[in-house]
N, C-alpha and C positions, 0 to 999 in steps of 0.2 A: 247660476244658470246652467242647463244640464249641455250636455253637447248634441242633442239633439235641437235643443231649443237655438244654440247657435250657428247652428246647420240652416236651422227656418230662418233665423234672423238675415244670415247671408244671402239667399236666396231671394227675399224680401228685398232686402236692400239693391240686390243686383237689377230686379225690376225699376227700381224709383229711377236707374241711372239711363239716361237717353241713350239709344243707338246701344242699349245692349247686345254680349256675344253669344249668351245663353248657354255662356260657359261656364261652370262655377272657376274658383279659383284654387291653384295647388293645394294651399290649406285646407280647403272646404274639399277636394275631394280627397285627401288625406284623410278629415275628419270622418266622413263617411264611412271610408273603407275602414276604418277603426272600429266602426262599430257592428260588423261583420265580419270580420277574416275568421279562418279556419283554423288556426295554431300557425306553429314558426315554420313547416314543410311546406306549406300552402301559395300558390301565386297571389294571394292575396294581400299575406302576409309580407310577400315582399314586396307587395306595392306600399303598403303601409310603413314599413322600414327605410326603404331604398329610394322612393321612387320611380324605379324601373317597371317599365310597361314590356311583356314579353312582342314577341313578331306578332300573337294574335291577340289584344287588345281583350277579346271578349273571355279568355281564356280568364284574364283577373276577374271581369264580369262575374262569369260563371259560377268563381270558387265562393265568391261573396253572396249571392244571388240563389242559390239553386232552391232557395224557398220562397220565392220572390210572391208569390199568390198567397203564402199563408200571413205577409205582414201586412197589418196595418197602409189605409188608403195614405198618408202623409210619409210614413218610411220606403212605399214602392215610389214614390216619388222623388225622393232622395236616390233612391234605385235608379231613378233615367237620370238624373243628373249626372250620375258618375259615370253610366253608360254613354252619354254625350261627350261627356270631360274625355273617356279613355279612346273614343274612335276619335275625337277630333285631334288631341295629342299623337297618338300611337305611338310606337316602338321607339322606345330608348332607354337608354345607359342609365344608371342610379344617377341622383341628381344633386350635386354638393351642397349640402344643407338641410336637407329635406328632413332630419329626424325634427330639426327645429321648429316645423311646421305646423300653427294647431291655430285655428282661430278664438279671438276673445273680442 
């Protein structure tokens, strides 16, 4: 299964579950930003490393995103997902564990 596929899978399932947050989860927006960051200088980069969300949340947005019109209708969707994940978390420290992070 590709990591896009279990990106839909997550997302899918997060629906089936009652009183959802319409949040993905660490892993799932790990996964995402995986499949976008910019190299190893990039905030993207180190949301995908670290965990750490800068003061301006949209700033990782940004670095991932800035061709957000030219993907695919089911990848700009994974695009708000992550954009939801990073305003509703916001700003913090890298997070102990977080390289371990990947869903299966």
């Amino acid at each position: 299964m590709s990591d896009m596929d279990l990106v839909h899978g997550h997302i899918v399932d997060m629906w089936k579950q009652p009183q959802t947050t319409n949040i993905v989860s660490d892993a799932c927006a790990r996964v995402i930003a995986s499949l976008y960051h910019n190299g190893q200088a990039s905030p993207g980069y180190s949301f995908v490393s670290t965990g750490a969300i800068p003061e301006d949340p949209l700033a990782v947005w940004d670095d991932l995103f800035s061709n957000l019109w030219e993907l695919p209708t089911q990848e700009r969707i994974f695009a708000m997902y992550l954009y939801v994940y990073l305003i509703a978390i916001g700003q913090r420290a890298p997070v102990e564990g977080w390289a371990n992070l990947w869903l299966d």
